[in-house]
C-alpha positions in Angstrom: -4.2 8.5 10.9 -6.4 6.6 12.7 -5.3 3.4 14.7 -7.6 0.3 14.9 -7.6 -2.4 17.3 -6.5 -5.9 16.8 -9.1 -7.7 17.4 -10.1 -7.6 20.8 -6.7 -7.0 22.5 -5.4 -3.8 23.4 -3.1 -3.3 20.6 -3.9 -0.6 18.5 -1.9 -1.1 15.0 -1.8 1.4 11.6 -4.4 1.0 8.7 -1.5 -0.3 6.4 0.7 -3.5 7.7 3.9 -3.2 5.7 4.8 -6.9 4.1 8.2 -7.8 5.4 8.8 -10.8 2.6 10.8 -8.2 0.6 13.4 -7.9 2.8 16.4 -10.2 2.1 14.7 -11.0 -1.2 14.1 -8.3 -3.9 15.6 -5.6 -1.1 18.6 -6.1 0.1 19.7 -5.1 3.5 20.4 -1.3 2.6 17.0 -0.7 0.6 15.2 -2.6 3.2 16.4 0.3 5.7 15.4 3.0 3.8 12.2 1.5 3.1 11.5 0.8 6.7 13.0 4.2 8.0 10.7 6.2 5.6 7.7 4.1 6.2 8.0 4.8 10.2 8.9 8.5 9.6 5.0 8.8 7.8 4.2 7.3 11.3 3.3 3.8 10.4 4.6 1.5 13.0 2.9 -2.6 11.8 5.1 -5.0 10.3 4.5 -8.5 9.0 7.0 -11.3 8.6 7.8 -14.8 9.5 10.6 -17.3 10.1 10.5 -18.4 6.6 11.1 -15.5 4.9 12.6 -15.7 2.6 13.5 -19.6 2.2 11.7 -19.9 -0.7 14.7 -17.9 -2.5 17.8 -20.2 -4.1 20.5 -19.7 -1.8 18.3 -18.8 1.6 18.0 -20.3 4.6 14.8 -19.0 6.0 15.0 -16.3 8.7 16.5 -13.5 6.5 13.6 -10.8 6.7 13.5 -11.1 10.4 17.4 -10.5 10.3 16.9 -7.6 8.3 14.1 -6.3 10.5 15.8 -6.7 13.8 19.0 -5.5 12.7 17.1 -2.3 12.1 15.5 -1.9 15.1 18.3 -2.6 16.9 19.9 0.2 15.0 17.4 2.7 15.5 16.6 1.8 18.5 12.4 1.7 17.9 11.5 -1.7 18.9 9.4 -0.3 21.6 7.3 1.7 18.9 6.8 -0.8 16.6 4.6 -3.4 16.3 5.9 -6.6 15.1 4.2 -10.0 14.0 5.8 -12.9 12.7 5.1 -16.4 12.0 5.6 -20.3 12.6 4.3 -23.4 11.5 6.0 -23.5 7.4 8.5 -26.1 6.8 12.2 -24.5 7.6 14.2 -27.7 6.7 15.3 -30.8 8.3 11.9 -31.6 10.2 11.4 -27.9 11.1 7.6 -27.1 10.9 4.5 -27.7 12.3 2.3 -26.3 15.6 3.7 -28.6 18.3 4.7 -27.5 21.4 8.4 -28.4 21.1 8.7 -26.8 17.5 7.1 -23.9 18.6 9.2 -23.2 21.6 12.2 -23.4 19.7 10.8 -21.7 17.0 10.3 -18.5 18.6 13.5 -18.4 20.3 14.7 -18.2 16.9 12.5 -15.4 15.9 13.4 -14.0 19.0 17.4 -13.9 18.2 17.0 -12.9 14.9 14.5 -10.4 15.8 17.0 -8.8 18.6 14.4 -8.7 20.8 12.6 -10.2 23.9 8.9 -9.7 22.6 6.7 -10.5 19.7 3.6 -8.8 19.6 1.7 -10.9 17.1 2.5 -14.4 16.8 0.7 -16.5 14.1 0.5 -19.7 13.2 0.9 -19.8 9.9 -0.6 -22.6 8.5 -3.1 -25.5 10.0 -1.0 -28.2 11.4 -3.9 -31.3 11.5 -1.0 -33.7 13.2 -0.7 -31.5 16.5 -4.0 -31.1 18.2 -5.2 -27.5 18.5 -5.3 -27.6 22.5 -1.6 -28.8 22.6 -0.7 -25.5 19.9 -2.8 -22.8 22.2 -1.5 -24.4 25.3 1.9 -23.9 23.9 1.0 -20.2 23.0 -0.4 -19.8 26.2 2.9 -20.4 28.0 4.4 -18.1 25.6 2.3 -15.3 26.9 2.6 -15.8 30.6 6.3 -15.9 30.0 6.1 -12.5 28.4 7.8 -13.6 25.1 4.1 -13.1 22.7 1.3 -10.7 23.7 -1.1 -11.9 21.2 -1.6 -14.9 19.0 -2.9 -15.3 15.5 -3.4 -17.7 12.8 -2.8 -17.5 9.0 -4.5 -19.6 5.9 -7.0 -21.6 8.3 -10.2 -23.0 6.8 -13.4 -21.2 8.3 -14.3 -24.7 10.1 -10.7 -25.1 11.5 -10.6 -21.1 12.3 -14.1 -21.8 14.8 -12.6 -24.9 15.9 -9.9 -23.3 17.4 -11.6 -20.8 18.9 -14.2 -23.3 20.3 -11.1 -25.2 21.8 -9.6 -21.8 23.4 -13.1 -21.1 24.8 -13.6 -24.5 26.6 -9.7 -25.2 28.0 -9.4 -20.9 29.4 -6.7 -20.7 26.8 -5.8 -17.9 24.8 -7.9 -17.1 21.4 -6.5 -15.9 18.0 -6.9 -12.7 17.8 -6.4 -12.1 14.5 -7.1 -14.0 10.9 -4.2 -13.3 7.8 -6.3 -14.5 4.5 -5.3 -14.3 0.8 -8.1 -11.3 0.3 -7.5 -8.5 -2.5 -10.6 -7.2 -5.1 -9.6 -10.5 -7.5 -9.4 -12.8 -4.7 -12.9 -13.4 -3.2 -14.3 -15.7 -2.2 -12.3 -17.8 -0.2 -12.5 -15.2 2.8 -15.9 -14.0 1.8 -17.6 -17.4 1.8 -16.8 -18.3 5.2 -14.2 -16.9 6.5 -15.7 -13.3 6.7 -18.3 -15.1 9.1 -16.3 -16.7 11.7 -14.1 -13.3 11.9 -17.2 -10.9 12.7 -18.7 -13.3 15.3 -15.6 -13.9 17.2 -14.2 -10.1 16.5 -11.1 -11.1 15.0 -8.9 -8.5 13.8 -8.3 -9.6 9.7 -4.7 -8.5 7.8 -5.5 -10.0 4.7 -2.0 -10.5 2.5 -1.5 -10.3 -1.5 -3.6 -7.1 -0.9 -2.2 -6.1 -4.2 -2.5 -9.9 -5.7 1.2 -10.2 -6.4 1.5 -6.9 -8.1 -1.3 -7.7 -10.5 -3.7 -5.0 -9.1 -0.8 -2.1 -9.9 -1.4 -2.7 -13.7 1.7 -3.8 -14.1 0.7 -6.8 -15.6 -1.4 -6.9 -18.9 -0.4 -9.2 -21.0 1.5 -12.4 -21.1 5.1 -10.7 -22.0 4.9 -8.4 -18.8 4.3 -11.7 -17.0 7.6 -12.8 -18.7 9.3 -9.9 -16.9 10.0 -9.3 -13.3 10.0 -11.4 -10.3 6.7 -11.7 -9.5 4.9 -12.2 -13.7 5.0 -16.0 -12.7 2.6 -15.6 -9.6 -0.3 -13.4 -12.0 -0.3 -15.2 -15.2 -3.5 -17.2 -13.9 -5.3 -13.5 -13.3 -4.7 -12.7 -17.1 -8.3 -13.3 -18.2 -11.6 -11.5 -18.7 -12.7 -11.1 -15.2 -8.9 -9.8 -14.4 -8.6 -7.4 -17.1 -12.1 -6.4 -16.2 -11.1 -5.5 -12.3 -8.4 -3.7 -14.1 -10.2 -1.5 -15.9 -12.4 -0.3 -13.6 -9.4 0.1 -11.3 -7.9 2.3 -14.1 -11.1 4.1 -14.5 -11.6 5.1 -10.5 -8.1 5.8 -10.4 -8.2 8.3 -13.5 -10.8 9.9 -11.8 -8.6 10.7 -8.4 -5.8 11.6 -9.9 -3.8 8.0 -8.8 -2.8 4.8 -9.0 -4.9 1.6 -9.5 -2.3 -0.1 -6.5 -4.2 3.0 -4.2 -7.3 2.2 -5.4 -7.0 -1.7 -4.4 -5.8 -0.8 -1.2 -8.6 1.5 -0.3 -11.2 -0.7 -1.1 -9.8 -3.1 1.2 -9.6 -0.6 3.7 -13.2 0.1 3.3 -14.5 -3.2 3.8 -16.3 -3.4 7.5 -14.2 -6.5 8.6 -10.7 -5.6 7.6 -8.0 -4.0 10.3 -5.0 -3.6 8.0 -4.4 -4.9 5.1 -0.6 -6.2 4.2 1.1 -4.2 1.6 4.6 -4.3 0.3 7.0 -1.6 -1.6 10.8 -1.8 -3.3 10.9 1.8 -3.8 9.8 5.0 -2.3 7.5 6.0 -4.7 5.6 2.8 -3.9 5.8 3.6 -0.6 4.1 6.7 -1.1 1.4 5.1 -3.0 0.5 2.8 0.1 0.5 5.2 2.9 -1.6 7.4 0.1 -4.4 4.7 0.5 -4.7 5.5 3.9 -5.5 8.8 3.1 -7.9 8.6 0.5 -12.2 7.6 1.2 -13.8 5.8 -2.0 -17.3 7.0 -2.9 -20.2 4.5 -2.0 -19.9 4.3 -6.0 -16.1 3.9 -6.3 -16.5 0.8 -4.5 -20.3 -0.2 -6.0 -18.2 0.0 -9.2 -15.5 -2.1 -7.9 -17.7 -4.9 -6.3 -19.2 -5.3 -9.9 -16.2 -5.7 -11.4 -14.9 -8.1 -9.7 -18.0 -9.9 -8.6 -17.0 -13.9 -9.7 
């Protein structure tokens, strides 16, 4: 397996950046383990979460993936070979969001404590915060890193003019610069990261971990028609792909796949992983045998017309 770098720091992370939102929501505390203990055993060592995960469930707080997560580590007593990223900035309850400096130093002493450990080695923002000035959030950041608590920064759902701002702003004060971009990119959704996004990231070398690599599950096939979407916990978050140009992407996905022997989830994932300007692409399993499937996309090397195929599908 070969390692790519994040951005231009000196971290070198796996191919496949496993989705830690699972964990305290559809996997419980158990099946998270096994999940994580098979996925480091194939030698994958990058793992996305963030303090909000998973608040979003009836009944959680916020904070229970990077529980789950740290509790393991601790356990297994790994943290020092894996590479961790979580997030701030999403609204935790009772005034708790944003990219200030006193949010975010609490913040990650939060993640830090959940996390059981001392270090985070990719902390993003994870959403713009346009009522804290980008110089006061990087300077925050900054301290973070002398203090040894982060060793790089990223940021998450940023417009492209927002994403250069930033980076201007780091540039001109000798702060620290986002290393790293996390988009909504997958073969159905486009053109958000490709019509601007894309740009910023190759002329500032920012490493780019695009998540809903799989677009909610839709890019499995497991979703065809409007009674699959009536089933699971995830059919409410696809119904919108259910039209021609969805069902389109699908069947060329079926087709590639057909011809490889494999899934239409591997297929998604390797054309990610073949695009110039993506590091890792964020991918998430409930069982082993979608576990397999991921770490099987790392393996595999579409044909210049696997992915020419591909492109035309899902071209908008």
């Amino acid at each position: 397996m070969q390692k790519r770098t994040l951005g231009q720091t000196a971290i070198k992370v796996a191919p496949l950046m496993f989705g830690g939102n699972v964990f305290g929501w559809t996997l419980d505390e158990a099946k998270s383990f096994e999940i994580l203990d098979a996925y480091a055993a194939a030698g994958f060592d990058f793992i996305d979460t963030a303090d909000v995960y998973s608040r979003f469930i009836p009944g959680n707080q916020g904070g229970e993936s990077e529980t789950i997560l740290g509790k393991w580590m601790k356990l297994r007593g790994n943290r020092i070979h894996m590479i961790i990223a979580t997030k701030v900035g999403m609204e935790m309850g009772e005034g708790r969001q944003g990219l200030s400096k006193a949010y975010i130093f609490k913040a990650v002493e939060d993640s830090l404590r959940r996390l059981q450990t001392d270090y985070i080695d990719l902390y993003q923002a994870h959403t713009d915060d346009p009522n804290t000035p980008l110089e006061e959030t990087l300077d925050a950041f900054a301290q973070l890193i002398r203090q040894g608590k982060v060793r790089a920064i990223g940021a998450s759902n940023y417009t492209p003019q927002r994403l250069e701002e930033a980076l201007q702003v780091s540039k001109q004060n000798n702060l620290p610069a986002y290393q790293s971009l996390q988009p909504l990119y997958n073969l159905i959704d486009r053109a958000a990261y490709e019509d601007g996004l894309q740009a910023v990231c190759q002329r500032h070398g920012l490493g780019v971990i695009p998540y809903f690599s799989l677009a909610s599950g839709f890019l499995t096939g497991k979703y065809r028609s409007e009674a699959d979407c009536a089933k699971g916990s995830r059919g409410a978050f696809v119904k919108h792909y259910l039209n021609e140009r969805g069902l389109r992407i699908l069947a060329a996905l079926d087709e590639v796949a057909a011809a490889r022997d494999t899934t239409p989830a591997v297929i998604a994932l390797a054309w990610l992983m073949a695009q110039p300007t993506i590091t890792a692409p964020i991918a998430s399993a409930t069982s082993l045998a979608q576990l397999q499937d991921l770490i099987y996309a790392t393996e595999i090397e579409l044909s210049s017309e696997d992915i020419a195929k591909l492109n035309q599908a899902s071209a908008p």
